[in-house]
Residue, then its C-alpha position, 0 to 999 in steps of 0.5 A: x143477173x145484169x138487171x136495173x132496179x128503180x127505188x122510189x119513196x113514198x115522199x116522190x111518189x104521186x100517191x103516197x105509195x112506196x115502189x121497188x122494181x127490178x129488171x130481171x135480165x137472165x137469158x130468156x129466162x122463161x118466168x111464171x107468177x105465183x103464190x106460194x102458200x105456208x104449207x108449200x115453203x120448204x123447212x130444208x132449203x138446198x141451193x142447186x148452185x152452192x149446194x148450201x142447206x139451210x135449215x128455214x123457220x116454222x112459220x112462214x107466210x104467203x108470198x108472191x114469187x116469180x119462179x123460173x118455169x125450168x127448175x135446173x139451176x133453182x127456184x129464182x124467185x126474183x121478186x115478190x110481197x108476203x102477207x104482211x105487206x112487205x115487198x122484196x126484190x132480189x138480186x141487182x148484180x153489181x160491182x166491186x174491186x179486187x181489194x174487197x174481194x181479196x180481203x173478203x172471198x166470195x164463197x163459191x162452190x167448188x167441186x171435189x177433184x178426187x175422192x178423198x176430198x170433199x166439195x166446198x159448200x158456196x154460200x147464198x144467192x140470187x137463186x136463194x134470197x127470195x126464198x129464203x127471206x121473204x117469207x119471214x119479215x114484217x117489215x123492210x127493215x126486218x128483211x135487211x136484218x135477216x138477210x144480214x143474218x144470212x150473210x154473215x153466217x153462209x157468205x154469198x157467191x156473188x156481190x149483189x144488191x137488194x130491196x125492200x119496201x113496206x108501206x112506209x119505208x124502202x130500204x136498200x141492201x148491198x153485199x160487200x165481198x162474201x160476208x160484209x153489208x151495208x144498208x140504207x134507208x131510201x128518203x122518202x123524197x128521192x127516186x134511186x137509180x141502180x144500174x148493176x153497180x156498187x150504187x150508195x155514194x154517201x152512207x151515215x157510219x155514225x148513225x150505223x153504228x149509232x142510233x141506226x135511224x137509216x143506216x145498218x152495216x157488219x158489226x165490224x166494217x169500220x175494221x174491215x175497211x182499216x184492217x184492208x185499206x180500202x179508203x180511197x176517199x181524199x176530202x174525209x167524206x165517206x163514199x161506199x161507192x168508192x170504197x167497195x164499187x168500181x170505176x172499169x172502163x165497161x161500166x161506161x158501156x154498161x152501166x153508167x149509161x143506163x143512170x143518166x137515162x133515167x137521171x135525164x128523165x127524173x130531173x130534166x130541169x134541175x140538172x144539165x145532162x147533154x151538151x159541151x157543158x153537161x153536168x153528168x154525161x153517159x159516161x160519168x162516174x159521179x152519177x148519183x145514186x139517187x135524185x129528188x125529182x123533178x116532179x112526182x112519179x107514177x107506175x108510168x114513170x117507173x115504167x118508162x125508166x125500165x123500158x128505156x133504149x136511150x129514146x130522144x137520144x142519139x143512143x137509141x138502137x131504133x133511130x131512124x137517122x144516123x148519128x154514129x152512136x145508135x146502139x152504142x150502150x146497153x139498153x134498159x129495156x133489154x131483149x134477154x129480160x125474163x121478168x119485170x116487176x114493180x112492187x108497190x105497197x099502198x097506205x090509203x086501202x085496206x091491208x088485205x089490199x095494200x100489195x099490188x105487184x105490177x107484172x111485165x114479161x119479156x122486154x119492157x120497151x115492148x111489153x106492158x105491166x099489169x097490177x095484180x092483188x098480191x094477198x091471195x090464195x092463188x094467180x090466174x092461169x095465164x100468168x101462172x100456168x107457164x109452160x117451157x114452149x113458145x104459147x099464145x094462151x100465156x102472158x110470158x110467151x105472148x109478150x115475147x111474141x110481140x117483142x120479137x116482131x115489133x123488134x123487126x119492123x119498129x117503125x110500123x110497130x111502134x105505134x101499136x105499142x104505144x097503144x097497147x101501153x096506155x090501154x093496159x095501165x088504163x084498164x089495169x088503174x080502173x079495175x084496181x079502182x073498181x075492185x078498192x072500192x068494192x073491197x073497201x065497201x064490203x070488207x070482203x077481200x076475196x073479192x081480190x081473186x076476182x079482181x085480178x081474173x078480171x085483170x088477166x082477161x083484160x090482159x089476155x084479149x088486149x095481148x092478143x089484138x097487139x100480137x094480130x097487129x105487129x103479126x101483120x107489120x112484120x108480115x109485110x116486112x118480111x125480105x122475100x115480099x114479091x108482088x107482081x107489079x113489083x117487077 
């Protein structure tokens, strides 16, 4: 899917925290929030797009997912933590070029044409990934090791990047045609920026094939790229992103703007990006793929980044004045999202409490995010219990209520959306707070479900004053408005 991810280590963040998050761009894919227990984790996994059939361990643990309410294409699990603290966030589409994907096919499904032949069976994706990983690592490094594992034995249909994090590392993972990888540690230090391209522009090939202290890759990708010639580098300097990415005239519409969005955010004093002398600009190939920025970053931030339409620039769809380049590139915080998540994985809580998943429906330039604990048996109905027709007792459907009218009178509705965001990360901090130390006093995490209830009622009554109010603004906006005195 065409989604955005924001990686953050724990040495750029304001709390020590690891953070990953994604932006989940199907096509108004309607979405739920729930865990799922052992006992409900298949043993036999079968895609419904690849029609692959993986046979899966014995001992999986509880996970958080993100399902697609509509299970005709498959589970979609898209993002979630397990028990042991581990979040994981799959798949960023991204980009690659025609001598990798000659040199290593995707492995796609194809259908028999006739009876004496048979189907070709497709490899893994984003339907899969979540699935079949998650349940099943302790860390983050190990979540790159099994899905290589994967990888390298079903192939994949699709060039994807993916997440992990625990409490102490994040790490980032990006196939390489239908059976090749590479993987990253993120420094502690930075905040990574992935717009749905091949996104590392610097990877260790001694160290991966070496003391592996940060970077993973195929058994036999130094081969791989000779054997192909796939070295565009001039100055000896190794970068994936030239090797395996690409550098299409669309990734100028469609991605490399959304990069400088955030990069203009992260670091807005140590680097230059408007103006004749710009250091980067929208349209830039050498974006980084990752920057120290230039001071700690939040959940707030992380959200601000997802929910970006280029606001304070030229570029913004919702500027009032006219300057010939509204609209021009693809928003973050695009109208088709189903699903947001932030997956942040704490150090200084108990571990029944370290996973807090920050949860977003719709898009995020209207919609909020709220915490939920993620090491429980079950999740509130109004974020679980989601239903294929349009309702206000759901947080999904809530949320794409209120971004499709404030869409259609954004100067009146603006304000109430800002409203709505600082009261709900309010709130959401101070329950979270409330319930650490209640958790942390008693030893009783149980206490979580009732947390994140509490959360959910928070959730529900502020939703609903937000949709009363931007309901009234596009009311009085609507075209056959007439009044008397108006004649």
């Amino acid at each position: 899917m065409p989604c955005t991810t924001v990686l953050v280590g724990k040495g750029a963040s304001n709390d020590g925290t690891t953070m990953i998050a994604r932006t989940d761009d199907g096509h108004f894919d309607v979405k739920k929030f729930i865990v799922v227990e052992p006992k409900d984790q298949p043993r036999k996994y079968k895609s419904v797009i690849s029609h692959v059939e993986i046979t899966l361990p014995d001992n999986p643990m509880r996970y958080t997912a993100s399902p697609s309410v509509d299970p005709k294409q498959g589970t979609w699990a898209a993002t979630g933590i397990n028990a042991a603290n581990v979040g994981m966030t799959a798949t960023e589409t991204i980009s690659s070029n025609p001598r990798v994907l000659s040199a290593d096919p995707l492995v796609v499904y194809q259908k028999a044409k006739n009876r004496r032949e048979k189907d070709v069976i497709g490899g893994i994706g984003e339907e899969d990934i979540v699935s079949l990983v998650l349940p099943y690592i302790h860390t983050a490094r190990e979540g790159v090791l099994r899905l290589a594992s994967l990888l390298e034995e079903f192939g994949t249909y699709e060039s994807n990047g993916i997440a992990f994090n625990d409490e102490n590392e994040v790490w980032w993972m990006e196939t390489i045609g239908g059976h090749h990888w590479m993987a990253k540690r993120v420094p502690d230090d930075v905040v990574v920026m992935m717009p749905n391209q091949f996104g590392m522009d610097s990877f260790d090939l001694d160290d991966a094939f070496g003391d592996q202290k940060a970077h993973l890759c195929s058994a036999d990708l130094r081969e791989f790229i000779s054997a192909y010639h796939l070295d565009m580098n001039q100055n000896g300097v190794f970068n994936p992103r030239d090797v395996f990415g690409s550098h299409d005239d669309m990734d100028h519409v469609y991605n490399t703007p959304r990069a400088w969005f955030m990069g203009r955010y992260l670091c807005p004093w140590s680097h230059k990006w408007d103006g004749d002398n710009a250091e980067f600009t929208p349209e830039s190939d050498n974006l980084p793929w990752s920057l120290v920025p230039d001071r700690k970053v939040a959940i707030e931030e992380v959200k601000y980044l997802l929910s970006g339409h280029y606001q304070g620039t030229d570029y913004d769809p919702y500027t009032s004045r006219d300057t010939g380049k509204r609209g021009m590139y693809r928003s973050i915080g695009i109208n088709r999202t189903g699903v947001t998540s932030i997956c942040q994985i704490r150090h200084d809580v108990p571990d029944a409490i370290k996973g807090v998943e920050w949860i977003c429906y719709g898009s995020t330039a209207f919609s909020t995010f709220i915490p939920f604990y993620t090491n429980v048996p079950k999740l509130p109905r109004y974020v679980s219990k989601v239903g294929l027709d349009v309702s206000t007792e759901v947080f999904y459907w809530a949320s794409r209520l209120i971004n499709t009218l404030a869409d259609t009178a954004y100067s009146d509705c603006v304000q109430h959306i800002e409203r709505y965001h600082e009261k709900t990360l309010t709130k959401g901090r101070q329950i979270i707070l409330e319930y650490d130390k209640k958790i942390g006093e008693t030893g009783d995490p149980s206490l979580a479900e009732e947390a994140n209830e509490k959360l959910s009622k928070m959730a529900k009554e502020e939703t609903s004053y937000t949709l009363n109010k931007v309901m009234y603004e596009a009311s009085v906006k609507m075209k056959n408005g007439f009044k008397l005195s108006d004649n």
